[in-house]
KOLVEXPA-685642 format. One record per residue (C-alpha): z, y, x. Coordinates in nm, 3 decimals, m for minus. Each point is the difference from the previous one (the first is absolute). Layout:
// KOLVEXPA-685642
        pz        py        px
         Z         Y         X
...
//
This chain:
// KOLVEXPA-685642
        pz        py        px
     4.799     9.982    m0.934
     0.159    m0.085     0.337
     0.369    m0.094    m0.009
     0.094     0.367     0.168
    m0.172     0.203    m0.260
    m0.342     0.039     0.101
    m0.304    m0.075    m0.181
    m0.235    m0.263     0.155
    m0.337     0.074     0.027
    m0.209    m0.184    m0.255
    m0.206    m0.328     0.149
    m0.339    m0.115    m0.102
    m0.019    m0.386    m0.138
    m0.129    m0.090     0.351
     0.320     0.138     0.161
     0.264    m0.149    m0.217
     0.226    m0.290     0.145
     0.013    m0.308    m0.208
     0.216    m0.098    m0.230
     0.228    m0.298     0.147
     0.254    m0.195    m0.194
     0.283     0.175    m0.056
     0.368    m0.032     0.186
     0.313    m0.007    m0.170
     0.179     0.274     0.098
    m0.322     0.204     0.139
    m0.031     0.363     0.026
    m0.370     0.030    m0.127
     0.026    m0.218    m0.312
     0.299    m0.012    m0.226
     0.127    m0.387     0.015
    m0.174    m0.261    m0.251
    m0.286     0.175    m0.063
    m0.383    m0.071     0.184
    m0.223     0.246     0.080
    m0.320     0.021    m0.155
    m0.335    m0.114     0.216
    m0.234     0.254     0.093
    m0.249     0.029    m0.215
    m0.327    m0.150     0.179
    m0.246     0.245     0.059
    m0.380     0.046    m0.222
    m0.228    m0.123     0.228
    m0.308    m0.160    m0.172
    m0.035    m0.409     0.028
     0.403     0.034     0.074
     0.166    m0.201    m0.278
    m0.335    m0.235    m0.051
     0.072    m0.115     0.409
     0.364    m0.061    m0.079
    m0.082    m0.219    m0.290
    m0.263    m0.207     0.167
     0.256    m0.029     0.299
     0.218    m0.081    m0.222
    m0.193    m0.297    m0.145
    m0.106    m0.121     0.350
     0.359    m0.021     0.108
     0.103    m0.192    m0.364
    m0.319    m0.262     0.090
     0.159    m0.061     0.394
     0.324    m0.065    m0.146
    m0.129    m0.245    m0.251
    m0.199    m0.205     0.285
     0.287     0.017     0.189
     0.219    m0.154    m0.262
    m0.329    m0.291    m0.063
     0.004    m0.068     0.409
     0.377    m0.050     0.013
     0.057    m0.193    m0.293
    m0.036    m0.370     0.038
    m0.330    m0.191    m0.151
     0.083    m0.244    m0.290
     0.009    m0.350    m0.002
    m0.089    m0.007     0.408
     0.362    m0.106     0.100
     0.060     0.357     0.211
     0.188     0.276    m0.049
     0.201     0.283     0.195
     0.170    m0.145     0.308
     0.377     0.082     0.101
    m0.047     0.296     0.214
    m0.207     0.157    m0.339
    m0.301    m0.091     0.173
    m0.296    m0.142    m0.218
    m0.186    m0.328     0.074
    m0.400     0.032    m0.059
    m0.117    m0.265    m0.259
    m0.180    m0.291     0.152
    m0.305    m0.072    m0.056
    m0.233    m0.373    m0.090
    m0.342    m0.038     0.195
    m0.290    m0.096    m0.193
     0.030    m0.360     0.075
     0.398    m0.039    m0.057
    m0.079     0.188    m0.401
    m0.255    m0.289    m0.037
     0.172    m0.297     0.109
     0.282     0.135    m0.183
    m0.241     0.058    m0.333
    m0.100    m0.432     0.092
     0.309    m0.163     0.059
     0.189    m0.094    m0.154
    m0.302    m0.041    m0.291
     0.120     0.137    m0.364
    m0.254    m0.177    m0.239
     0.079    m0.015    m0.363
    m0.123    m0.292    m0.267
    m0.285     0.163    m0.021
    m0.142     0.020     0.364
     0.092    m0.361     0.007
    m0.190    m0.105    m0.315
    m0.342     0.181     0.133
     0.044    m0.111     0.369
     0.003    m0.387    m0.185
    m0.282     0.071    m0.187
    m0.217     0.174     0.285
     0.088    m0.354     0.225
    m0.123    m0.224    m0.325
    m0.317     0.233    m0.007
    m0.030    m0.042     0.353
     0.067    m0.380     0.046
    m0.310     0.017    m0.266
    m0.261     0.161     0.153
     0.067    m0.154     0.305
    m0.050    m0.360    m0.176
    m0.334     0.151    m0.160
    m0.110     0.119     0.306
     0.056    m0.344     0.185
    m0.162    m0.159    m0.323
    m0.325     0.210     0.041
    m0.045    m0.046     0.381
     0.001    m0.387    m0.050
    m0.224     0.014    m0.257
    m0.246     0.211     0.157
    m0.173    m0.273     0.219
    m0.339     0.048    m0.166
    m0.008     0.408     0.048
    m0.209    m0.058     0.318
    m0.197    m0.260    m0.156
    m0.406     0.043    m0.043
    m0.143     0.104    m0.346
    m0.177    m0.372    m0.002
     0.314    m0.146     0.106
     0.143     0.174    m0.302
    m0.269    m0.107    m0.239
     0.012    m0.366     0.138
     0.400     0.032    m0.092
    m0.100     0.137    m0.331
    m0.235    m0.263    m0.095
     0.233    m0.312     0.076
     0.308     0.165    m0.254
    m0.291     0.036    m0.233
    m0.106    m0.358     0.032
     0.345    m0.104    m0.030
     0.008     0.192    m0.290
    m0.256    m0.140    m0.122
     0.059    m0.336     0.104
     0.352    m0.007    m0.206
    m0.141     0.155    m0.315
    m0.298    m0.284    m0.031
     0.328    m0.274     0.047
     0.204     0.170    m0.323
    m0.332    m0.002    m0.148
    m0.091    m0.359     0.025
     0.388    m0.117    m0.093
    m0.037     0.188    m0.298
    m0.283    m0.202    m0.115
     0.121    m0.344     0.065
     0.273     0.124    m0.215
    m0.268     0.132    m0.239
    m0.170    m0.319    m0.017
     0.294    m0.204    m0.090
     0.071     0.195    m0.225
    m0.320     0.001    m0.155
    m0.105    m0.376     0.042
    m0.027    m0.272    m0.293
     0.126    m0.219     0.229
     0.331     0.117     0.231
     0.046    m0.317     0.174
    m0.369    m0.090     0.112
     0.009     0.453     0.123
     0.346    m0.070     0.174
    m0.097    m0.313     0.174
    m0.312     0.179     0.118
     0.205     0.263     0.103
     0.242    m0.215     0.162
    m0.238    m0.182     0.200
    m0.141     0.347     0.139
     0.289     0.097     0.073
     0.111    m0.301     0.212
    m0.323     0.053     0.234
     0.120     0.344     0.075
     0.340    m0.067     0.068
    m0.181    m0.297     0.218
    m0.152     0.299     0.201
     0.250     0.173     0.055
     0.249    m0.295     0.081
    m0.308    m0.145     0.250
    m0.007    m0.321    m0.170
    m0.348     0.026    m0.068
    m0.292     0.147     0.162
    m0.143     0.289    m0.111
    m0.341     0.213     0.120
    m0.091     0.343    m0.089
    m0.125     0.317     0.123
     0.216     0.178     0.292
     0.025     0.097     0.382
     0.018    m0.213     0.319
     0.248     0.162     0.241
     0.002    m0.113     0.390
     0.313     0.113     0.229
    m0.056    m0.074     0.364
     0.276     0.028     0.215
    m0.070    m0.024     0.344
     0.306     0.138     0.169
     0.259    m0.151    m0.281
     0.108     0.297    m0.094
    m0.023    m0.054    m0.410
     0.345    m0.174    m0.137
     0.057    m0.130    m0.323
     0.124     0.314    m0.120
    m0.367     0.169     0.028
    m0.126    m0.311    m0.167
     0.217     0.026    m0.306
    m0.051     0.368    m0.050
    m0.376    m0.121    m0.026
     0.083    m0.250    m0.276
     0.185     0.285    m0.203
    m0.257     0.223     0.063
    m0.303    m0.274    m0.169
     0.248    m0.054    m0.307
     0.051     0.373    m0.008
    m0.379     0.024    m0.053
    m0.045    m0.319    m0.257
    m0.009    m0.228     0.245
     0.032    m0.340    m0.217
    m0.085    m0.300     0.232
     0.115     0.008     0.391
    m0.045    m0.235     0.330
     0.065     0.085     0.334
    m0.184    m0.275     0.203
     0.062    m0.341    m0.184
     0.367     0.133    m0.176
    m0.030     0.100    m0.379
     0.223     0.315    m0.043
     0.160     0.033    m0.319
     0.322     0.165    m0.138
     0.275    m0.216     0.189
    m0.179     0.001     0.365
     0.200     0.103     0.273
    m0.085     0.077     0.327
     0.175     0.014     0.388
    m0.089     0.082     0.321
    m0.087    m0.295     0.313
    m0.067     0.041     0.316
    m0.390     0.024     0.034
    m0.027     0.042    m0.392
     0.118     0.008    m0.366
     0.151    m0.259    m0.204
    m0.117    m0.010    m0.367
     0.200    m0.181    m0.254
     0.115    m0.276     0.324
    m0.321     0.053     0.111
    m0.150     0.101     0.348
    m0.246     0.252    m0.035
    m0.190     0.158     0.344
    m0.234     0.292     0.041
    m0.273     0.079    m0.092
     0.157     0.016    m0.358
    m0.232    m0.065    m0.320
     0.054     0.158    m0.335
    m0.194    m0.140    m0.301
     0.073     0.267    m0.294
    m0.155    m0.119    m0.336
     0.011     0.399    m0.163
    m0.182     0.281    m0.094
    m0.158     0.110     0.334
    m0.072     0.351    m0.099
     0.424     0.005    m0.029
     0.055    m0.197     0.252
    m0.158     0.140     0.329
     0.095     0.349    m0.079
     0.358    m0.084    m0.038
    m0.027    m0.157     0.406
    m0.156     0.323     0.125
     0.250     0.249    m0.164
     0.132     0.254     0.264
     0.278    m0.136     0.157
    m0.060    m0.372    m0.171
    m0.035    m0.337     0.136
    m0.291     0.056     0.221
     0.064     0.313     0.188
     0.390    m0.165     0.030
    m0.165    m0.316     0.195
    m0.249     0.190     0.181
     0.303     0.185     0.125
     0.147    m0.334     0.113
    m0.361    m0.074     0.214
    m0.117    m0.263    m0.262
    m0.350     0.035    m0.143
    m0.065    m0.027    m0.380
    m0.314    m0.076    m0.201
    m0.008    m0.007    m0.340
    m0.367    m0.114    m0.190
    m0.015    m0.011    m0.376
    m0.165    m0.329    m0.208
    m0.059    m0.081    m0.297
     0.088    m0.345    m0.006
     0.365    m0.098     0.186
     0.085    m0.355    m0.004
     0.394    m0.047     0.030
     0.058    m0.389     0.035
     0.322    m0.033     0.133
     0.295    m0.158    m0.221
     0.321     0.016    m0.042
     0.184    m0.314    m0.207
     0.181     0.117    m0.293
     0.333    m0.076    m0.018
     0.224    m0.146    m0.266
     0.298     0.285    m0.033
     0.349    m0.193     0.029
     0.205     0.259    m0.209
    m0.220     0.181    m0.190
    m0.151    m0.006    m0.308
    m0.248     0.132    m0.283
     0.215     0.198    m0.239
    m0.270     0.032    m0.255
    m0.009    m0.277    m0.266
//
C-alpha cells in the first residue's frame, strides 16, 4: 500500500525496482535490515552462463595475479610506483657460455679426460710406428720374395753356426784324447779369427761389387752403409781396393775420395766379398738398399757373383797393451 492509504497496483518481476542497500533511517526499509535480491528469472542455459562466466572471470584474475607478481630468482620485482618490471631474459649464446665457464668438473670427469689423453697419446704413437714401418707396402711381390729369402738364409745361416758349436763341444766331450781335440780345435779356431782380424788371407766363394763415381757424389757414409749391409748378409772377408776391412776400420771423407783406415781410397771403388753369393747380391738390390741409394747419388753399380774371391790384403796383428786372456 501507498503511504496515503491506497493500494498499489501489483507489478510483474520485470517491473519491480531493485533492491539497493539499505539507508539508516530510510522510509522503504526499516534500518539494519537488507533487502532480499530479486530472484533471477527461469530462462533455460541461465544459471549454466553465470557459472561459466563465473569461472572465466576467477581464471583472468588468477593470470592477473601470475603477470604482476615478480619471477623468482631473476633479481626483479614490483617497482615503487606498484609498477611491475618484466623478467629478463638470456639469449641462446649467453645460457651456453654461462653453462661453459666457469667449467664445474668433478673427480670423475677429470679421471676419464686423463685416461682418454693416455689412450690418445697411444694411438697416435702406433699410428706413427706403422707409417715408418710401412716402407715395403709399395714394394713388388719379387721384391718381397727376394726380402723373404735373405731372413730365411739368415735364418738359416745362424742355425748351421749353433749347430756346428755344438759339435766341437760334442767332440770334446766325446774324444779319448781332450788335449790332441782341443789343440785341433784351437788351431781352427785361430785361422778364423785370422779371417776375420785380416791377418791372413782367405779365398772363398762371394760377389765382386764395382762403384763408379763419376761426379763424386758417393761419401764415406754410402760406403759404410755398404759394409753393414755385406756383414748383414754373411759377409765374412772384405777389401775395398787394396784396404782389408775388418771390425775396427774406420772411414772419413777427402776431397776427391775416401780415406780407409789412414788410407786414400778414389773411385771407381772395388769390393771383394768372400760370402754366400746367393745372400749376398740380393741383400744389394733390396728396395730402397745400397744400390738404388747410389744410383740416386748418379754413381753406377755392378755387382757379378764368383765362385772363387781371393782377399790378400793384411792387416798386422797387434800385441794389446792392457788387455788380457781371462781364461786359464
Amino acid at each position: 500500500m501507498a503511504a496515503d492509504g491506497t493500494p498499489e497496483p501489483e507489478r510483474t518481476p520485470d517491473e519491480r525496482p531493485e533492491a539497493g542497500p539499505a539507508r539508516e533511517g530510510g522510509a522503504d526499509h526499516p534500518a539494519g535490515r537488507r533487502p532480499m535480491p530479486p530472484e533471477a528469472p527461469h530462462r533455460p542455459g541461465y544459471t549454466e552462463q553465470r557459472a561459466a562466466g563465473s569461472d572465466a572471470e576467477r581464471e583472468e584474475q588468477e593470470a592477473g595475479q601470475k603477470r604482476t607478481e615478480p619471477a623468482v630468482g631473476d633479481g626483479s620485482g614490483a617497482t615503487a610506483d606498484g609498477e611491475s618490471a618484466a623478467p629478463a631474459r638470456l639469449t641462446g649464446r649467453q645460457r651456453l657460455r654461462a653453462s661453459l665457464w666457469p667449467p664445474r668438473l668433478t673427480r670423475a670427469q677429470l679421471i676419464v679426460a686423463l685416461l682418454l689423453f693416455i689412450l690418445g697419446l697411444g694411438l697416435a704413437i702406433q699410428v706413427r710406428s706403422t707409417s715408418d714401418s710401412s716402407a715395403l707396402r709399395g714394394a713388388r711381390q719379387e721384391d718381397l720374395v727376394r726380402i723373404l729369402d735373405e731372413l730365411d738364409n739368415r735364418s738359416q745361416r745362424l742355425t748351421g753356426e749353433q749347430r756346428r758349436l755344438e759339435g766341437q763341444k760334442t767332440e770334446l766331450e766325446n774324444s779319448s784324447d781332450q788335449a790332441e781335440e782341443a789343440r785341433k780345435q784351437t788351431v781352427e779356431k785361430e785361422q778364423q779369427l785370422g779371417v776375420l782380424a785380416g791377418t791372413v788371407a782367405a779365398q772363398g766363394p762371394g760377389i765382386n761389387l764395382t762403384i763408379d763415381d763419376p761426379h763424386h757424389s758417393v761419401e764415406a757414409d754410402k760406403l759404410l752403409d755398404t759394409i753393414q749391409e755385406l756383414r748383414a748378409a754373411g759377409a765374412e772377408a772384405i777389401q775395398v781396393n787394396d784396404v782389408r776391412v775388418v771390425a775396427s776400420t774406420s772411414l772419413s771423407d777427402l776431397r776427391g775420395g775416401v780415406q780407409i783406415d789412414g788410407k786414400r781410397v778414389t773411385q771407381p771403388y772395388r769390393f771383394k766379398v768372400i760370402g754366400k753369393p746367393e745372400d749376398l747380391e740380393p741383400a744389394l738390390n733390396i728396395p730402397g738398399g745400397v744400390v738404388q741409394t747410389l744410383e740416386k747419388e748418379q754413381a753406377k753399380v755392378s755387382v757379378a757373383r764368383e765362385q772363387k774371391i781371393v782377399v790378400d790384403a793384411l792387416r798386422q796383428a797387434k800385441r794389446p797393451d792392457y788387455a788380457r786372456s781371462s781364461s786359464r
